[in-house]
C-alpha positions as CSV (number, residue, x, y, z in Angstrom):
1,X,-8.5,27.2,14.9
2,X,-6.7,25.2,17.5
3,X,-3.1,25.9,18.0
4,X,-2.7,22.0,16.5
5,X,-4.7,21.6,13.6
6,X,-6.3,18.2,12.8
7,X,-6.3,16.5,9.2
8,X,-9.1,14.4,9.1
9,X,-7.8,10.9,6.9
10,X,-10.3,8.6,5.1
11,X,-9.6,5.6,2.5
12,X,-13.1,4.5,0.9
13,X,-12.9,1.3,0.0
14,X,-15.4,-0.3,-2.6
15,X,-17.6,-1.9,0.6
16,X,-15.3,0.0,3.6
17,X,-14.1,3.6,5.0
18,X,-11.6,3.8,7.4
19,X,-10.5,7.1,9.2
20,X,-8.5,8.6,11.5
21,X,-8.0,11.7,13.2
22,X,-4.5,12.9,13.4
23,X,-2.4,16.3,14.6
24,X,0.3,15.8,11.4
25,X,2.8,17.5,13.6
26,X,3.0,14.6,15.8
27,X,2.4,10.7,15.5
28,X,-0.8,10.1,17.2
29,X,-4.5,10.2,16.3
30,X,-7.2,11.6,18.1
31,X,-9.8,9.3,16.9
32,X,-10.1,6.8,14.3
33,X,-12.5,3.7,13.4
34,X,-14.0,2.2,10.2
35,X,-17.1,1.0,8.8
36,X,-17.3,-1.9,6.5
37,X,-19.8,-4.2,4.5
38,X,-21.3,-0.8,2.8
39,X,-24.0,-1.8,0.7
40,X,-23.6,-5.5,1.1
41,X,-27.5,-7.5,1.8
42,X,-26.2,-8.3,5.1
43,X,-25.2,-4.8,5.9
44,X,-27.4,-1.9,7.5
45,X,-25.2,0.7,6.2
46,X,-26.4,1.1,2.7
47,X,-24.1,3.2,1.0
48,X,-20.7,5.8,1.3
49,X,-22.8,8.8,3.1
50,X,-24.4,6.7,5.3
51,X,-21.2,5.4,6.4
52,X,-19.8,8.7,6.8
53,X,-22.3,10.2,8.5
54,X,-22.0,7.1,10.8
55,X,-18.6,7.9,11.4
56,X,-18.8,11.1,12.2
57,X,-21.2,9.6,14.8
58,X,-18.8,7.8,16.4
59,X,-16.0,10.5,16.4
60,X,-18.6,12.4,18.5
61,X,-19.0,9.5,20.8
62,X,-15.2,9.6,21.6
63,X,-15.8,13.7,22.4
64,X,-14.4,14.8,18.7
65,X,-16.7,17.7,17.2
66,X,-15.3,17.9,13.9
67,X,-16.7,21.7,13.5
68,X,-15.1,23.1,16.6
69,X,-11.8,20.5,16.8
70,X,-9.9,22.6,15.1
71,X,-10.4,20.5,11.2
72,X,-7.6,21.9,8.8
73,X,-8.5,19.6,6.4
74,X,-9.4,16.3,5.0
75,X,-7.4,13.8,3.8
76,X,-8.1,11.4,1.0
77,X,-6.4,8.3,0.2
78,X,-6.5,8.0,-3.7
79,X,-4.9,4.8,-5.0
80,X,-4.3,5.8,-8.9
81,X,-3.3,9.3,-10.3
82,X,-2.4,8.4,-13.5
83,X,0.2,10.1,-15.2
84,X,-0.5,13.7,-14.4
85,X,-1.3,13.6,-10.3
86,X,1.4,13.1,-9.3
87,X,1.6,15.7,-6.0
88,X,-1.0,15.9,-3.2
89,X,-3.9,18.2,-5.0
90,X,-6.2,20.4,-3.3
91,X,-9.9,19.3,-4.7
92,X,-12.6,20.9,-6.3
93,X,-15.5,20.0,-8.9
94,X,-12.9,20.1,-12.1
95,X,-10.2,17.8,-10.3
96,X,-12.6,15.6,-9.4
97,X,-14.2,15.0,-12.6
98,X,-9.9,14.7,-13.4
99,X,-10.4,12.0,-10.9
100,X,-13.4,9.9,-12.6
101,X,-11.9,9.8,-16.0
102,X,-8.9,7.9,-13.8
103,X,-11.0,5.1,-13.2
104,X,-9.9,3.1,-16.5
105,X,-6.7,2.6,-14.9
106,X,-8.2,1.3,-11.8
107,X,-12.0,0.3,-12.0
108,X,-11.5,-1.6,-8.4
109,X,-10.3,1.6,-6.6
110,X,-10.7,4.6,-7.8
111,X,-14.2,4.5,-8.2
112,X,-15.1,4.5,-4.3
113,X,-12.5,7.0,-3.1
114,X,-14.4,9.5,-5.7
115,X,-17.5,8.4,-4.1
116,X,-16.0,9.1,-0.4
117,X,-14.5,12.5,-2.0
118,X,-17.9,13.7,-3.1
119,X,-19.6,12.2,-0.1
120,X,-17.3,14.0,2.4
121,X,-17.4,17.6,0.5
122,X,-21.0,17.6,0.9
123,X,-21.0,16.6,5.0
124,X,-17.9,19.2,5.3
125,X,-18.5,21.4,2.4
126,X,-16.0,24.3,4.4
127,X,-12.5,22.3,5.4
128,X,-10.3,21.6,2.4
129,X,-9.9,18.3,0.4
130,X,-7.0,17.1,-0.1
131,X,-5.9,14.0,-2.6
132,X,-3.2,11.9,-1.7
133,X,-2.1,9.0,-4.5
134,X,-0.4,6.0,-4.1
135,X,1.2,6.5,-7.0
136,X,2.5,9.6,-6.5
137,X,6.1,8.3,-5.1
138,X,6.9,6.1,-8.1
139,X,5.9,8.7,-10.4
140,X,9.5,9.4,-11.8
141,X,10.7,6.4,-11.9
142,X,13.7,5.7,-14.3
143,X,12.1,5.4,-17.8
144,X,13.8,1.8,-18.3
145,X,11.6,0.6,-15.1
146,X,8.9,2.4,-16.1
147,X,8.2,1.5,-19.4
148,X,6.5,-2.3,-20.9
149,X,8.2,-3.6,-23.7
150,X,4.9,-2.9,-25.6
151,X,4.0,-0.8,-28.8
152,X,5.4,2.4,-28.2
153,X,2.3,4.2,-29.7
154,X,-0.3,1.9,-27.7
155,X,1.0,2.8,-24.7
156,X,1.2,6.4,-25.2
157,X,-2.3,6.3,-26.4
158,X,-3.7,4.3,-23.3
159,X,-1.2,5.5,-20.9
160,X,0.1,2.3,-20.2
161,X,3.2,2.1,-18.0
162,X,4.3,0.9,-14.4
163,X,2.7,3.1,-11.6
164,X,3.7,1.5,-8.7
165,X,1.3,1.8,-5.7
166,X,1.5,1.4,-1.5
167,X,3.8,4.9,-2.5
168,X,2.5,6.4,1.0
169,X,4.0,3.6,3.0
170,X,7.2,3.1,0.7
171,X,7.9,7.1,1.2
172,X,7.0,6.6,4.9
173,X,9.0,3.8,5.9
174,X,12.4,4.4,4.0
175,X,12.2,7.8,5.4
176,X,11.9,6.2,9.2
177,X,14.1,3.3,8.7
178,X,17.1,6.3,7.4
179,X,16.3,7.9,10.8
180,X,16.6,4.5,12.7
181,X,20.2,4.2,11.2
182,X,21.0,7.7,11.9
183,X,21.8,8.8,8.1
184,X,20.3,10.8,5.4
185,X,18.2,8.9,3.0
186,X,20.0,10.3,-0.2
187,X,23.2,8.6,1.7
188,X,21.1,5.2,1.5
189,X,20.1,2.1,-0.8
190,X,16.9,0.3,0.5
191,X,14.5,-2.9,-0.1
192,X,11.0,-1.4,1.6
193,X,9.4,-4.7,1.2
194,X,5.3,-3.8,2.4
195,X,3.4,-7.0,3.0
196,X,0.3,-7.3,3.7
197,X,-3.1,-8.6,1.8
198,X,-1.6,-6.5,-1.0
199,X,1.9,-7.0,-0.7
200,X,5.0,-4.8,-3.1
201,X,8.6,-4.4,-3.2
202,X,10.3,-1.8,-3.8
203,X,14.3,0.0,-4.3
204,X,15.1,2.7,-3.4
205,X,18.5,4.8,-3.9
206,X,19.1,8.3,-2.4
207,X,15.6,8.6,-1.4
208,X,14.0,8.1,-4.7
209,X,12.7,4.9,-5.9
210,X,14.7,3.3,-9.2
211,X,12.5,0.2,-9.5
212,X,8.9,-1.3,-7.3
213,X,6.8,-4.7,-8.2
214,X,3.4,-3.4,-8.8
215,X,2.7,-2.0,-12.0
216,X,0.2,-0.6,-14.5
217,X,-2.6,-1.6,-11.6
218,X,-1.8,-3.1,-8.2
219,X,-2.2,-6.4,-9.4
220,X,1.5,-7.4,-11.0
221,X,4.8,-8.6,-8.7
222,X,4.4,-10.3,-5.4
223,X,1.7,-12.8,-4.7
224,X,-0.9,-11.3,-2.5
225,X,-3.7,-11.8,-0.6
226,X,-6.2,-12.9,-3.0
227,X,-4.3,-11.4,-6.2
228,X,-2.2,-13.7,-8.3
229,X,0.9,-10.9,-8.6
230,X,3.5,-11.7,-11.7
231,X,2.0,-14.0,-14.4
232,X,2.1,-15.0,-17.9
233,X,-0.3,-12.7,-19.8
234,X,-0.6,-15.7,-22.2
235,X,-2.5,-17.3,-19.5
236,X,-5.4,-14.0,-20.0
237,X,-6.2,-15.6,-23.5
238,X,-5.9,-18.9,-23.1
239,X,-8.6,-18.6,-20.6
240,X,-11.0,-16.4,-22.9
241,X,-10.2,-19.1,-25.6
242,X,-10.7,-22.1,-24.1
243,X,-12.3,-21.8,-20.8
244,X,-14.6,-19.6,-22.5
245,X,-14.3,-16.7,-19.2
246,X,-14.8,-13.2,-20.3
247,X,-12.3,-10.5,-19.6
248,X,-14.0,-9.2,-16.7
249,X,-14.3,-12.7,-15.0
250,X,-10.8,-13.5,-15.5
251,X,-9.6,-10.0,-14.2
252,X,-12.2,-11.0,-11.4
253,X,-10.2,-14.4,-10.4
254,X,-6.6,-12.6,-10.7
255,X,-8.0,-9.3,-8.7
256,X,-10.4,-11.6,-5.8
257,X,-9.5,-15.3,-6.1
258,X,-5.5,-16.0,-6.7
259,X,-2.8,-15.4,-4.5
260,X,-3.1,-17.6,-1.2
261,X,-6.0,-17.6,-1.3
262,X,-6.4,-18.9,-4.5
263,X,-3.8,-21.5,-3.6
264,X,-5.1,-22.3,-0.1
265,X,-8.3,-20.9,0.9
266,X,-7.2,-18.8,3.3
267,X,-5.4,-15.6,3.4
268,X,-4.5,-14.8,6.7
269,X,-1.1,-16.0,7.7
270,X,-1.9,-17.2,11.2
271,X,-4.5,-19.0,9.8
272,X,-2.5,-20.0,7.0
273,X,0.4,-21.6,9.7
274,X,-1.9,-23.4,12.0
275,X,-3.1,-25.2,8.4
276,X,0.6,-25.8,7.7
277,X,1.1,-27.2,11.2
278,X,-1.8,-29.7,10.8
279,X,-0.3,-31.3,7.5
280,X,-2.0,-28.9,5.0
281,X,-0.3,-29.7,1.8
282,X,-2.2,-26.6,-0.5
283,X,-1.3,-24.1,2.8
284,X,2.3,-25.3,2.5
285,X,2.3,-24.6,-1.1
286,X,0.7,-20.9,-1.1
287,X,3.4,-20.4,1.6
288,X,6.2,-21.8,-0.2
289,X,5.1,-20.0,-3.4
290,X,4.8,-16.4,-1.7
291,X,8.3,-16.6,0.0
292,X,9.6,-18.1,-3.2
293,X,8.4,-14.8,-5.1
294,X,9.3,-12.6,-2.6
295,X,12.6,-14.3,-2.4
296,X,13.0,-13.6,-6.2
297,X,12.7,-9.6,-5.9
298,X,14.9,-9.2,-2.7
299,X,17.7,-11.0,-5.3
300,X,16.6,-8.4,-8.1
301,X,16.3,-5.3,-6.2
302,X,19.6,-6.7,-5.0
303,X,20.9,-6.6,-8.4
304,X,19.7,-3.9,-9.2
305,X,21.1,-1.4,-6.9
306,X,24.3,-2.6,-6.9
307,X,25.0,-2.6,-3.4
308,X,22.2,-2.5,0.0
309,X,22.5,-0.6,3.1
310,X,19.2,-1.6,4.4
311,X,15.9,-4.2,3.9
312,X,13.1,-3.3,5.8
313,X,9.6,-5.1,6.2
314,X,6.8,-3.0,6.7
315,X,2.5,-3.7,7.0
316,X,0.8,-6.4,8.5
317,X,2.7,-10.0,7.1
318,X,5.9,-8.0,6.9
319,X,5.6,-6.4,10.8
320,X,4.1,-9.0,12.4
321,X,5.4,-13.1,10.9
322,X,8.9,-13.7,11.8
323,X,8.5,-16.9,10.1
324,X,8.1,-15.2,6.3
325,X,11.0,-12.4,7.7
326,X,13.3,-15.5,8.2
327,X,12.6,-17.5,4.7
328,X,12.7,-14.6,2.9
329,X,16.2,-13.7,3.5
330,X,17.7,-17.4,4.9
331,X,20.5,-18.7,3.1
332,X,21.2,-14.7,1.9
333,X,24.9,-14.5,4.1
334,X,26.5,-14.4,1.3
335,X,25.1,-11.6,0.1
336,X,25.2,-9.5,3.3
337,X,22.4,-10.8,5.1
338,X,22.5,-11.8,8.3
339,X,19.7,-12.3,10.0
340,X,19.7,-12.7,14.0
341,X,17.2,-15.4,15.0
342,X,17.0,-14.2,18.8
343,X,15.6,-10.4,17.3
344,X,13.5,-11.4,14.6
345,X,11.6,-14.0,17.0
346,X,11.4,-11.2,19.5
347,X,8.2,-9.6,20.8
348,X,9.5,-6.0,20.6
349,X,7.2,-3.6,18.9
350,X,8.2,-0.3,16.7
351,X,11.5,0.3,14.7
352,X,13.5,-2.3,15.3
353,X,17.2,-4.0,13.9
354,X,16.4,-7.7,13.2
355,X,19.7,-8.2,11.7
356,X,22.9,-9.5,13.4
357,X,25.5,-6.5,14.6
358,X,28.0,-7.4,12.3
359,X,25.4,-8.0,8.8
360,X,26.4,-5.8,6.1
361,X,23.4,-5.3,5.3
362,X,20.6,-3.6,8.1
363,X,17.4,-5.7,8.0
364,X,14.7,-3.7,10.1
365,X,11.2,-3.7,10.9
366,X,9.7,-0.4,10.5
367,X,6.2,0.0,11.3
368,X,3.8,1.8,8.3
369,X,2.0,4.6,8.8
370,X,0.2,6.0,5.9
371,X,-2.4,8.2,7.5
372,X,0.2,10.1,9.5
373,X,2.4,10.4,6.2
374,X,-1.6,11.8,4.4
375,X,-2.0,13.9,6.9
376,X,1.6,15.6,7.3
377,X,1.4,16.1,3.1
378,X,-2.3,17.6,3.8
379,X,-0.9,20.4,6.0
380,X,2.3,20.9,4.1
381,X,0.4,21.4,0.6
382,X,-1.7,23.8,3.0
383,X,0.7,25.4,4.0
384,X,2.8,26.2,0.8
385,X,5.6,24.1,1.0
């Protein structure tokens, strides 16, 4: 083994795998790449192994030979750990059928990271698997946060209460924005707000979170990409009754055609601005409806922490659209925020302070890292700390 061990990171999406290389004792990747339309007609990668194999392919294009790179392990990004996985989990044939029985709770995720688990076991049946959840950081949650006002019984029976996901990247990010201010975390309150197709919110006080906007499945709180985020459940049966759409159609539309794009028709937000630019009334309006959501949590996460030290965007939207930094928090100076126009419009990439000097509260811009923050759990669960 080299004297800097690699953890070999991989998210398997439903028709995508993404990877990256990375030394968890520093910030950089060796490698990295992704392959996506698996299985699709149009595609000539026809399934997970296929694509994997074809990654490994191209790691050894860029000079990386995964059996003599030094490998510690590979990483593997799982989005839903239910209630009992709640730490990263060293794999084998009984966790992973653990894993399977998950996929009730999420039928659009779970599923293909089980796939790309059993798929990279067999290519590198000798390196470790590791699971890493999205869940896992929200897994103690206070119980008031946690739990729906449902049947108590019915939700113990099925399980049912707020998971929170996007847990690697809230973790990652309050962590970094605490050492960008130069304090402990458990000395800090924070609003991580990670936007990007899938876009959640979340509070955090002394390093542990105390509230986030996803739930049960990544679908509730902010609006999204192409999911519809908070909305009446009523609206779920009135649809069955008298639009006559099954269950799995309507989960369908909330999951893969709501949010902006449902609104618009169009989901990426440069896109989305030039169509605002031109006159686009229904681009204005997805707009105008995100920020107004996002908007809503800031002032509850607000509320509900009592005081803020720090709000920091993080992901795609949230590092890279000043315009959606800017009318999410304008008009907020009375509450602390202060917001300086000549940073935020800035070009500067990294950590940055967006806020004025003399704003209460810090707003920052913290760049995500989840693969790094995989890979550095990878080696410590290997480890035996």
């Amino acid at each position: 083994m080299t004297a800097n061990p690699l953890v070999l990171v991989i998210n398997s999406g439903s028709s995508s795998l993404k990877y990256q290389l990375i030394d968890p004792h520093s910030d950089t990747a060796r490698a990295g790449g992704g392959i996506q339309q698996i299985g699709e007609p149009s595609s000539r990668v026809a399934d997970h192994e296929e694509a994997l194999r074809l990654a490994f392919a191209q790691l050894s294009e860029a000079g990386v030979d995964l059996q003599s790179c030094g490998l510690l392990a590979v990483g593997h990004r799982v989005v839903h750990g239910g209630k009992d996985f709640y730490r990263p989990t060293l794999l084998d044939d009984a966790r992973i059928a653990d894993l399977e029985k998950l996929s009730q709770l999420a039928p659009l995720h779970n599923p293909p990271a089980v796939q790309g688990i059993k798929v990279a076991r067999k290519l590198l049946p000798d390196v470790p698997h590791v699971a890493v959840f999205d869940t896992a950081f929200f897994h103690n949650l206070p119980a008031a946060a946690a739990t729906y006002a449902i049947n108590r019984e019915l939700a113990e029976r099925w399980q049912i209460r707020r998971y929170g996901f996007h847990g690697t990247s809230h973790e990652y990010v309050s962590e970094r924005a605490a050492e960008f201010l130069g304090r402990p975390p458990g000395d800090l309150r924070q609003i991580v707000l990670h936007l990007g197709n899938g876009a959640s919110a979340s509070a955090i006080a002394g390093g542990r979170p105390v509230d986030t906007s996803m739930g049960l499945t990544p679908l509730e709180g902010l609006v999204m990409g192409t999911r519809s985020g908070d909305i009446d459940p009523g609206v779920i049966s009135y649809l069955w009754r008298s639009a006559n759409m099954s269950v799995d159609k309507i989960e369908s539309m909330l999951n893969n055609e709501s949010g902006v794009w449902g609104l618009a028709g169009e989901r990426d937000f440069r896109r989305l601005r030039a169509m605002i630019e031109s006159g686009d009334e229904s681009a204005r309006l997805a707009y105008d409806v995100f920020v107004h959501r996002l908007r809503k949590y800031v002032g509850a996460y607000l509320a509900v922490l009592g005081s803020v030290d720090a709000i920091t965007f993080t992901a795609g939207i949230g590092e890279n659209d000043p315009a959606v930094r800017r009318d999410a928090l304008a008009g907020l100076e009375g509450l602390g925020i202060v917001l300086d126009e000549g940073r935020n419009l800035g070009e500067a990439s990294g950590a940055r302070r967006i806020s004025s000097d003399d704003s209460p509260i810090a707003v920052l811009v913290i760049p995500t890292y989840e693969e790094l923050a995989i890979a550095r759990d990878c080696a410590a669960l290997l480890a035996g700390s």
